[in-house]
N, C-alpha and C positions, 0 to 999 in steps of 0.2 A: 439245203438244196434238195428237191424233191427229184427222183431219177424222172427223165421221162420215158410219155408210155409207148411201149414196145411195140411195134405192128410189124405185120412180114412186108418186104421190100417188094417191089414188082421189079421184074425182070429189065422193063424198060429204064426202071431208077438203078438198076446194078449195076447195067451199063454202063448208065452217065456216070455214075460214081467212080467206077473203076477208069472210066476212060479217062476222068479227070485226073486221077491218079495217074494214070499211065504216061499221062501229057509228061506231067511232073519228072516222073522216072525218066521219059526221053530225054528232055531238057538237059538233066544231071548228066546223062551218058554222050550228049555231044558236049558238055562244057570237057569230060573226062579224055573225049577223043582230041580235045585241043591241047590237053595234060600231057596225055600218052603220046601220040601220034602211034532107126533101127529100132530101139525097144520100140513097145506098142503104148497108147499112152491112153490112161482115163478121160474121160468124157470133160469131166470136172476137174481142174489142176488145182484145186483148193486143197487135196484129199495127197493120200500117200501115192509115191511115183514108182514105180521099176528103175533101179540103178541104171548109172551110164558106163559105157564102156574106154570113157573120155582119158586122154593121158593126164589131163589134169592141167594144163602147160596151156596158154594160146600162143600158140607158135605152129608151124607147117611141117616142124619135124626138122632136116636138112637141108632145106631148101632158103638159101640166106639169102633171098629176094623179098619174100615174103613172111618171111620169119619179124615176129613183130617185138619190140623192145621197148619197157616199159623204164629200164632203171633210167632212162634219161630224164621220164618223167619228173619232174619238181613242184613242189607248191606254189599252186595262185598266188597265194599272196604271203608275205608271214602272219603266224596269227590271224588269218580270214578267220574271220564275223561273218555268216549267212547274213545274220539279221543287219547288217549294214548295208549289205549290195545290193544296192539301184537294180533293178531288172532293166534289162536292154532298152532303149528308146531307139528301137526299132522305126516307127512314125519319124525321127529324125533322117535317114538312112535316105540312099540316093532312090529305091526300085519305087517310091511315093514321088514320083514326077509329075509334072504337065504334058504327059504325051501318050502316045495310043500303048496301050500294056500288052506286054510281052512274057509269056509262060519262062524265057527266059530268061530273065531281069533276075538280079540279085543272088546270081550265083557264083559261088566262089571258091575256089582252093582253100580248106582249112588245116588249121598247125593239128598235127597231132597232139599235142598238148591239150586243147579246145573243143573235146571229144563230146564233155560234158557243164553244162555250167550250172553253179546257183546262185540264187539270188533271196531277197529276206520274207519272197512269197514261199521258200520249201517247206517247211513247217503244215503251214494251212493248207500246199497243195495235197501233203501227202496223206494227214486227215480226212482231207475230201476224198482221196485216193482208195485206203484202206474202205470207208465207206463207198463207195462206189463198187469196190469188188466185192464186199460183205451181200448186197443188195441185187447186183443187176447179175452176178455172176457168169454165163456164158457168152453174155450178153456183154463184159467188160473184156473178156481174159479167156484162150482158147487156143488147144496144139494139136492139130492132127500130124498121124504117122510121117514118119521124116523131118518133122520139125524137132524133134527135141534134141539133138546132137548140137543144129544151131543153137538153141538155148543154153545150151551149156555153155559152148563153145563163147557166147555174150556175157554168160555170167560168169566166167575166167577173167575175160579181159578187162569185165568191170571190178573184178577183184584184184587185180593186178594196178589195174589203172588207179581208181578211187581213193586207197587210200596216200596213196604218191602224191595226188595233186590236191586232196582234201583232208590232209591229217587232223585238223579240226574239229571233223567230223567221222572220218572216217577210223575205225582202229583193225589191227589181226592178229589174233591170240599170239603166243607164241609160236606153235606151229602151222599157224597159216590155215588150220583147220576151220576155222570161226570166224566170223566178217560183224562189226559192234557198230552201230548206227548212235552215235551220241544224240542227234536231234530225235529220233523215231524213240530212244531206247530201245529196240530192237537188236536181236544176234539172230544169226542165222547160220548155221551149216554149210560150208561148201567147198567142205573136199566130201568127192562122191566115194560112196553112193549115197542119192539124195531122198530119202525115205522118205522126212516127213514133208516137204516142203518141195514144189515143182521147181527147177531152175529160173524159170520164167516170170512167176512169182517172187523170188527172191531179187530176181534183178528191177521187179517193177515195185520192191519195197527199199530200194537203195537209193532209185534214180525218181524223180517225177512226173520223166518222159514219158510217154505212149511207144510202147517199141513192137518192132515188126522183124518177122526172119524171111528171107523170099529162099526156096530150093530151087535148085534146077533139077525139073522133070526130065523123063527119059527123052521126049521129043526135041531137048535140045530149051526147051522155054520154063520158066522161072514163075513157079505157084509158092501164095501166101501159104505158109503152114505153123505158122503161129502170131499171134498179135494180143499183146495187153493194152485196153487203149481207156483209159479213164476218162480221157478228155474229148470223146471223137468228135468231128465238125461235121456232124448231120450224116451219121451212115450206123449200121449192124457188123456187130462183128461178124457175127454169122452168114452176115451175107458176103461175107469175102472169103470166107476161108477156103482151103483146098480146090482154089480155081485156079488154071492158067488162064493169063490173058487171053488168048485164042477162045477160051469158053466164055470169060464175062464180056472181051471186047470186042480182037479183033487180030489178025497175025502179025507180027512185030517181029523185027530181029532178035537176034538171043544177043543182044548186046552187053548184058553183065557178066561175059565173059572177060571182058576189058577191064573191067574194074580190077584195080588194084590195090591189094592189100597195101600197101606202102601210103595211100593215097586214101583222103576223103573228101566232102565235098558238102559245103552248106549250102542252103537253099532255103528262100522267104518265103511262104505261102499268105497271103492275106484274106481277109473276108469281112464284112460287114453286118453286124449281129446287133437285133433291135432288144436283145433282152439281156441277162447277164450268167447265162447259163454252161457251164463248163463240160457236163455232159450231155451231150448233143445228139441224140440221134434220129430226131429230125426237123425239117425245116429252117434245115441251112442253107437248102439248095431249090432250083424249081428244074422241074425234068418236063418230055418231050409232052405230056398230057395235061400238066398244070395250069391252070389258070392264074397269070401274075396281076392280081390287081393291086392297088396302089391302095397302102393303108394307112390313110390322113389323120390315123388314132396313137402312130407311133409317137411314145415319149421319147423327144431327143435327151432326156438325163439318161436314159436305160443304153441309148446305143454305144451301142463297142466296137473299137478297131479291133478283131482279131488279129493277129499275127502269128501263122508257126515257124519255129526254129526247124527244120526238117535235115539232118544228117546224114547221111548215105555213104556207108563202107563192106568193104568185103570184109570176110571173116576167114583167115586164114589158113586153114584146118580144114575145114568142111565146105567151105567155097561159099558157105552163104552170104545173102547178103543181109546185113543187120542196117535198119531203118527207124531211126529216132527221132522222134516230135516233140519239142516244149513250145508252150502251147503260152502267147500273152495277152492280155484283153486289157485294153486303153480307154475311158470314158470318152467320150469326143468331147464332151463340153470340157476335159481336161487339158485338153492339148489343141484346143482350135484357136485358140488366143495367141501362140504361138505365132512370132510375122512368116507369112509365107506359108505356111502350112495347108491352111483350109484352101489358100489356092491352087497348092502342088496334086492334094488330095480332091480337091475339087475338079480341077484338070481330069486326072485320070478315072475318075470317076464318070466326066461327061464324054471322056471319049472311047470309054470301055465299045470292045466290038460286039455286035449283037446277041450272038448265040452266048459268049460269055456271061455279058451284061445279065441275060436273063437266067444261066445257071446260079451266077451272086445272087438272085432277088434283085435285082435292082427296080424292077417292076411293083416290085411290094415298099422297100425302104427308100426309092431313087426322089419321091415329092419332094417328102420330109427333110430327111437327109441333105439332099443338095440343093435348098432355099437356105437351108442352114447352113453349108459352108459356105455358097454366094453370098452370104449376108457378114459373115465372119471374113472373107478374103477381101470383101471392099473395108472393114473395120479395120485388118490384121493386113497388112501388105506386107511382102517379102522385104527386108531391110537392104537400102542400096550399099 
């Protein structure tokens, strides 16, 4: 995979990007309202870090609301094999309807147990991974000031969590000092202080995800201040960092106040991708100056159903909020055979609303794309 090339974002595209984000984040915190009713940090996090001043523990301290517990943790499965497990068929799932789509669709209360999954793509994601930060570097992976406590504070809980529900894979020295990746062959350090190696990078050499730490600012509102993201779908890292909403987008409640640590919450992202490229940072999207023209050269072998796994929980300790992405791509000609499908997907495809429609591309991929599931939903009918 060749990275691609870097350009500086306009203001107008940061917008959309974030706003599309933002949508996301709303959505999660009214499914939740239905639930509920320091050091300074290098430029570069590839390089050596300033120690943390972390108790070491993800937990809240006293406070046995929020205090989070891992021993109940247990294994996926006995004996889990990565290389065995089927990656999600998401494409199966109810949010791929015949009806007008909804930013809200597909969201759901998840187990704590289900914090992380894999599947027999980990292996290859994380080679692509490791080269991707080698390569694009701040450009993949980046923490300004007040982000790094949440990073630690992520790579506790993945140390605590991981190897409970992944012993497989996952091992801890004796004293808990050292974290052993049997698929990566990889060890990594993580009882602090963390010299050689940033928190952040350790966590996004464990996990496959794209992960995000959001702080809350003094104003009461809640800026990115660190994000690894290997996999992005058409955006800079750089172009998110150290913003509140209020400056990328627009003023919103301080609603991740409500989120609770006891509580997390999945959520589908979908999108439509005419190529088969993983890291993405651009031309995923079309923004307010674009010209969407319709391009009749698309090979329907190359197009791919995206889909992210997107996770949203609080963090404890430090109140952040930690935000993880795994990321799946489906060949369409794999799955349109399938009865029913190309219609469900066809459906909500023709009935996407405008302004959306033309964030997806639909104006670039919509020809191509949906002659070919009309043609696959009269072949493929839903079975009665």
């Amino acid at each position: 995979m060749e990275a691609a090339t870097l350009k500086p974002a306009s203001t107008v595209e940061l917008q959309m990007r974030i706003g599309f984000s933002l949508i996301t984040l709303v959505a999660l915190y009214v499914y939740l309202q239905r639930l509920n009713a320091k050091p300074s940090q290098t430029k570069s996090l590839l390089k050596d870090i300033a120690p943390t001043t972390s108790t070491g523990s993800c937990s809240s301290g006293s406070d046995p609301v929020t205090q989070l517990d891992f021993t109940n943790v247990g294994p996926y499965k006995p004996n889990f094999q990565y290389e065995d497990e089927e990656p999600i068929s998401w494409y199966e799932k109810d949010f791929i309807s015949d009806r007008v789509y909804s930013i809200t669709m597909a969201i759901e209360k998840l187990a704590f147990n289900d914090w992380i999954v894999f599947d027999k793509n980990y292996k290859k994601r994380m080679d692509l991974k490791a080269k991707v930060l080698e390569e694009a570097g701040s450009d993949a992976i980046d923490c300004r000031e007040g982000g790094y406590d949440g990073c630690v504070e992520m790579l506790e809980c993945l140390v605590n969590y991981l190897p409970r529900r992944f012993p497989t894979i996952f091992t801890l020295s004796a004293d808990k000092s050292v974290i052993n990746n049997r698929v990566t062959g990889e060890s990594f350090n993580v009882s602090p202080p963390y010299v050689k190696h940033h928190p952040l990078y350790i966590a996004g050499r464990l996990v496959e995800d794209d992960l995000n730490i959001l702080v809350e600012g003094p104003s009461g509102e809640y800026v990115l201040k660190a994000v690894l993201s290997a996999f992005p779908a058409g955006f800079h890292v750089r172009d998110k960092m150290d913003k509140t909403l209020t400056e990328i987008h627009q003023t919103v409640p301080t609603f991740f106040k409500s989120v609770d640590p006891s509580k997390m919450v999945v959520r589908v992202n979908w999108a439509i991708n005419d190529h088969e490229e993983l890291f993405l940072t651009e031309g995923a999207h079309l923004y307010e100056n674009d010209v969407g023209e319709a391009d009749e050269s698309i090979d329907i072998e190359q197009v791919q159903l995206r889909v992210e796994r997107q996770v949203l929980r609080r963090l404890p300790r430090t109140k952040a909020i930690c935000f993880v992405t795994k990321t799946y791509l489906y060949r369409l000609v794999d799955i349109a055979e399938i009865p029913g499908f190309a219609t469900r997907l066809g459906g909500l495809l023709h009935k996407l609303p405008e302004k959306f429609a033309f964030y997806k591309r639909k104006p670039v991929w919509g020809k191509v794309v949906l002659a070919y599931l009309d043609e696959m939903a009269a072949k493929y009918p839903a079975e009665s």
